[in-house]
C-alpha positions in Angstrom: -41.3 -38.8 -23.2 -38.6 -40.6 -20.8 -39.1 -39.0 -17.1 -35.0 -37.9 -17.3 -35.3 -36.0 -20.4 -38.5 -34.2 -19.0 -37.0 -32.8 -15.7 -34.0 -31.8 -17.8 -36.8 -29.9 -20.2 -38.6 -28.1 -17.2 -34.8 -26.9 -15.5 -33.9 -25.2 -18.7 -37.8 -23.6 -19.5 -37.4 -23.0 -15.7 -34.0 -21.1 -15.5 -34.9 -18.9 -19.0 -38.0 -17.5 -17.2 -35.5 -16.7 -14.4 -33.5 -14.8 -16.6 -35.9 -12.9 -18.1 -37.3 -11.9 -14.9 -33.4 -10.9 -14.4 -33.0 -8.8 -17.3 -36.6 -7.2 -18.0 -37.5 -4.4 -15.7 -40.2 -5.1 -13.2 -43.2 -3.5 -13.6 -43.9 -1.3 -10.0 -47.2 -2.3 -8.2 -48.9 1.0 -8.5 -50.1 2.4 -4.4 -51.2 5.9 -5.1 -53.2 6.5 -2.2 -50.8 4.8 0.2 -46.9 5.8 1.6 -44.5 4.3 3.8 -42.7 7.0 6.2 -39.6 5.6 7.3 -38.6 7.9 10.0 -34.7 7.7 10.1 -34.8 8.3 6.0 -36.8 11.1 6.2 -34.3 12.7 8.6 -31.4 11.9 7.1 -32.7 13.1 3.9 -32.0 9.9 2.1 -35.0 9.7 -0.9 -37.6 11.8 -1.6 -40.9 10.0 -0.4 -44.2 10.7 -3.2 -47.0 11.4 -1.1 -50.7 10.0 -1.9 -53.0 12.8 -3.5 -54.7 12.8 0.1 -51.5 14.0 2.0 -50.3 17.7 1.9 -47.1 17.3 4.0 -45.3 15.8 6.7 -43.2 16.9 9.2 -41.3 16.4 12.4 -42.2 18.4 15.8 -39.8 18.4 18.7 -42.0 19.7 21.4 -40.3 20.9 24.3 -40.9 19.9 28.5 -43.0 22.4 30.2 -44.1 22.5 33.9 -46.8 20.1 33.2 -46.5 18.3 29.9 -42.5 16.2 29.4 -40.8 16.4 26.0 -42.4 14.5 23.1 -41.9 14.4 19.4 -44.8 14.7 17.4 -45.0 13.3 13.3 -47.4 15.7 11.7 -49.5 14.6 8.9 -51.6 17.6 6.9 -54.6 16.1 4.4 -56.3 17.5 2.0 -60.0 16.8 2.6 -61.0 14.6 -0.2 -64.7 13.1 1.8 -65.5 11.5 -2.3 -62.5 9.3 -2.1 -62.2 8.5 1.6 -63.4 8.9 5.6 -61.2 6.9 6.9 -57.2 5.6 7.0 -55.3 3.2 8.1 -52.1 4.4 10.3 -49.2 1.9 11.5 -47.2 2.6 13.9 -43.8 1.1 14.2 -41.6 2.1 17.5 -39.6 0.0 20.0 -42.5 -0.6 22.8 -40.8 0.9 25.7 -42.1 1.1 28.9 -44.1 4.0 29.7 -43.3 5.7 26.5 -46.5 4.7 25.0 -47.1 6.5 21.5 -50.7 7.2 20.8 -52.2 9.0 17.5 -54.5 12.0 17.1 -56.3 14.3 15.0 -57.3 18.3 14.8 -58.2 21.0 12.9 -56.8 23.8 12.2 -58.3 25.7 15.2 -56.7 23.4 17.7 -59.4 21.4 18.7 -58.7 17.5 19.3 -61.3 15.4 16.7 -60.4 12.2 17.5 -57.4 10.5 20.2 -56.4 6.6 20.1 -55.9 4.4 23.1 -51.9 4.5 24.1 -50.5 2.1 22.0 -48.2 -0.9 22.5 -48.1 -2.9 26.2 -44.5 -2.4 27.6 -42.5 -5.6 26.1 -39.6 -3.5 25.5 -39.2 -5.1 22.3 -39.7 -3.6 18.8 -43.7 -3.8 17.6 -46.0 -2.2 15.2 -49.9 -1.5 15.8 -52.5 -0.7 13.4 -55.2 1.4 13.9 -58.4 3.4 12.2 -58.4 6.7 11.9 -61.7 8.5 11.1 -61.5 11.8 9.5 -64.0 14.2 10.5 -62.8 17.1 11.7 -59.5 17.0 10.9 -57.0 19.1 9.0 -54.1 17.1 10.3 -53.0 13.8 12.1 -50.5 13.9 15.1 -48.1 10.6 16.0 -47.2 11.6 19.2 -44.0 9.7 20.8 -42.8 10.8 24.3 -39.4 12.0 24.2 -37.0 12.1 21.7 -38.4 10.3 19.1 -35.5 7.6 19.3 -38.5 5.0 19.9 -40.0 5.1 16.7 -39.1 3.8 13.5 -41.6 4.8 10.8 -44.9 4.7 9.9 -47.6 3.1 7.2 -50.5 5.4 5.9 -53.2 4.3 3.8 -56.7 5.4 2.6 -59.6 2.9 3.4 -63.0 1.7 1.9 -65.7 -0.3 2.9 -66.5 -3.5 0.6 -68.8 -6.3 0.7 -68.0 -9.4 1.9 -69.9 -13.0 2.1 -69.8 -14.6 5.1 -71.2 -18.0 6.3 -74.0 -17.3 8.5 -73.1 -19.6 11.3 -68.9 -18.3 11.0 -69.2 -14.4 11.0 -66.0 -13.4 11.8 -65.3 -11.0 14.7 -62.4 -9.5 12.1 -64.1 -5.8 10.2 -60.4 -5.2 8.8 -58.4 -6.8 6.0 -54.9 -6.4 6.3 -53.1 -4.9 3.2 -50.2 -7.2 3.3 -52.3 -10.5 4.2 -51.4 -10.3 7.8 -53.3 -12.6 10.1 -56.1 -11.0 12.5 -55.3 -11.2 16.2 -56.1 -14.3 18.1 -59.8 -13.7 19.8 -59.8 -15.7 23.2 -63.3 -16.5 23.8 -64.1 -16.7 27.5 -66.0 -20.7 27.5 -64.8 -23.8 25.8 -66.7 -23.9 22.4 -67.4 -27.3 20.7 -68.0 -27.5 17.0 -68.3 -30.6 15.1 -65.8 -32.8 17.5 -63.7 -30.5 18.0 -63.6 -28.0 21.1 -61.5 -25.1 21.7 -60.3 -23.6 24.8 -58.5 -20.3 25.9 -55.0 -21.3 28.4 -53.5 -17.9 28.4 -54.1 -14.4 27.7 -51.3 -12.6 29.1 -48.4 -11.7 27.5 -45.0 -13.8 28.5 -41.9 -12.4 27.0 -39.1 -15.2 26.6 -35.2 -14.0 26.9 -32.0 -15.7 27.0 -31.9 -14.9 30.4 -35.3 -16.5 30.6 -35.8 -18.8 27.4 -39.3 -20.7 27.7 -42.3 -20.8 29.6 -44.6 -23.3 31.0 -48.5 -24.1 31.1 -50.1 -26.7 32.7 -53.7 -28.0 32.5 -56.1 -30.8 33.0 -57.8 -33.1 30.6 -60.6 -35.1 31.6 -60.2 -37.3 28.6 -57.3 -38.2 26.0 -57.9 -36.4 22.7 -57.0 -37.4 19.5 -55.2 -35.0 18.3 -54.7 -31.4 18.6 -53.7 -27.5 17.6 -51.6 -24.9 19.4 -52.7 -21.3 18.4 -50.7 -18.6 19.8 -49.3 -14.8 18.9 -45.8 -14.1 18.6 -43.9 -10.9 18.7 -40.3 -9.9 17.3 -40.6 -13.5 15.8 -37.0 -14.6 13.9 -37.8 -16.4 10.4 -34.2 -18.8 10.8 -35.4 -19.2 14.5 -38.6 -20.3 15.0 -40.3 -20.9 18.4 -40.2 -24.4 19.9 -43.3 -26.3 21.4 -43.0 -29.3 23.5 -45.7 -31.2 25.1 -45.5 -33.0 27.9 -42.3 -35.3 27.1 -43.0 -35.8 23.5 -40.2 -34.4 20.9 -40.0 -30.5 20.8 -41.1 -29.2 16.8 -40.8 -26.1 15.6 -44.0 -23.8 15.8 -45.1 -22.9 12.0 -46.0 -18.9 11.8 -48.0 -17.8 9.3 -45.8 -14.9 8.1 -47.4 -11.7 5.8 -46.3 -10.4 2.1 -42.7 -9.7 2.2 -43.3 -6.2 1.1 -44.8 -5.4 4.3 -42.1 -2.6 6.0 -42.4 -4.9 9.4 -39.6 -6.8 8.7 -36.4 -5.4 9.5 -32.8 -7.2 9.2 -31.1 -7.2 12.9 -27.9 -8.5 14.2 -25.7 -10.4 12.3 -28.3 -10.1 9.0 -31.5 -11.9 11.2 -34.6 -11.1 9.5 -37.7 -10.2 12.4 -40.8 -9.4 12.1 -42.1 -5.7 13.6 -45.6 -6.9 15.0 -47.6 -10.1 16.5 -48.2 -13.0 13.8 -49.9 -16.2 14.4 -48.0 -19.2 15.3 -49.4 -22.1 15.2 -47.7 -26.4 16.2 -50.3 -29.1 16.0 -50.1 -31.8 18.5 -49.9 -35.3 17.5 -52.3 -38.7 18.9 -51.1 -39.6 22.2 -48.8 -36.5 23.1 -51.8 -35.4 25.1 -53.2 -37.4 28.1 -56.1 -37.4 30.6 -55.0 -35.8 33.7 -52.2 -33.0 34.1 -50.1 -32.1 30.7 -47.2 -29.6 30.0 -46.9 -27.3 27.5 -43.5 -25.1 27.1 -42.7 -22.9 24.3 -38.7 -21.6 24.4 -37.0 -19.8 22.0 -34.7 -21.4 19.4 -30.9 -21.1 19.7 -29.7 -18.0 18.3 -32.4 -15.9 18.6 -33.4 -12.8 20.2 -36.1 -12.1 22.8 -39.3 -12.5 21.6 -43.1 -12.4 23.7 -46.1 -14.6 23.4 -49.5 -14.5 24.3 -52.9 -15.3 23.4 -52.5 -19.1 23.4 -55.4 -21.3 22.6 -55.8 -25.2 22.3 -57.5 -26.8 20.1 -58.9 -30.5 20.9 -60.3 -33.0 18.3 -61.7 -35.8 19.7 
């Protein structure tokens, strides 16, 4: 069949799936034992939300300022104690991480006794974040979010039951990760603390702070030694607030700047949020990665700077590793 009359064959197969998928209702991906609370919604009174078998209610609880304890809000979650199906969830938190208005989550029973407390969440960026964390059970007739204040800080919330499955691992490559992400999101970078080698290739930590960029302040700089020229190499880094049409920028020493590649979750994951002037950012760290070419890379001193891209909002970085192949 002549190569013309073959691409013209694929276009029109091509463009009547498209229109079926148009026309044909989509079949809903069924999440009973999960919910997405968006905050401002449930205020407002916008849609219903159906709640997972698990969940008895939610609710929203000013709490006023007392002599000791300031004003906070609290999101209440009641459960149903169902040990057969679970004994633990999944709760993400999505606020704007303010200074010292750290959220944090809880459970009780019905008593008033505290079961179990999280570590104050977020790290004081002042930009908008989400954080993931394990909440056991045991004990507990109800779950408390507790944001200091009014509340204005946070933005919603994803619940969802857990369960424990089997996984194969290679022996030598056991991954520090013990949690799969529902939408595919990448685990956190893990820094280790000495240079590893593995097959040619060895892996070093240059940063594990947290450096947010602004327009004000739009790139940062690292600077290390090499004894010897590599042949090649990989930037790893996490990236918060990160701007899909505005990727970060990498440049090595005085090589040509590239865009840093993120690895970017599911799309139905409720981290991303449209901003100003229709921007789509991403709630939460992701992985970003820019490999480095032969020869950008020298023995002696080298320069790494990663600045934001025209056009797009503050951001913060951390947790950068290098890679080396040699």
């Amino acid at each position: 069949m002549p190569r013309l009359f073959q691409n013209i064959l694929f276009g029109v197969v091509a463009l009547s799936a498209f229109s079926a998928f148009a026309q044909d209702p989509v079949k809903e991906q069924p999440t009973p034992f999960s919910v997405w609370l968006d905050f401002n919604e449930l205020a407002n009174e916008v849609k219903p939300v159906s709640l997972p078998i698990w969940m008895e209610s939610f609710e929203e609880v000013p709490i006023p300022e007392t002599t000791s304890v300031p004003p906070k809000t609290v999101f209440r979650v009641r459960i149903r104690k169902m040990p057969n199906l679970h004994d633990e969830i999944l709760v993400r938190v999505f606020f704007d991480d303010v200074p010292d208005l750290h959220p944090s989550i809880s459970t009780w029973n019905e008593t008033g006794l505290e079961a179990y407390r999280s570590p104050l969440l977020g790290t004081g960026t002042g930009l908008p974040t989400s954080e993931s964390v394990v909440v056991p059970l045991k004990g507990a007739d109800y779950i408390d979010l507790d944001f200091p204040g009014d509340g204005t800080s946070s933005r919603g919330a994803f619940i969802s039951s857990l369960k424990s499955t089997q996984i194969r691992q290679a022996q030598d490559f056991v991954s520090n990760s013990t949690f799969l992400d529902p939408f595919g999101k990448s685990a956190p970078v893990a820094l280790e603390s000495d240079d590893l080698k593995l097959f040619g290739r060895v892996k070093a930590a240059l940063d594990a702070g947290e450096m947010r960029l602004t327009p004000k302040s739009p790139s940062s700089l690292w600077e290390f030694e090499l004894v010897d020229q590599p042949g090649f190499a990989l930037l790893t880094f996490e990236i918060l607030n990160g701007d899909i049409a505005a990727p970060v920028i990498v440049g090595v020493n005085d090589m040509p700047v590239q865009f840093a590649a993120i690895s970017w979750p599911d799309i139905a994951d409720p981290g991303y949020r449209t901003g100003k002037e229709g921007r789509i950012q991403y709630t939460g760290w992701l992985r970003g990665q820019c490999m480095i070419s032969t020869g950008a890379l020298k023995a002696g001193l080298n320069k790494v700077v990663v600045s934001m891209s025209q056009g797009s909002g503050s951001v913060a970085v951390r947790n950068l590793e290098l890679q080396l192949k040699q």
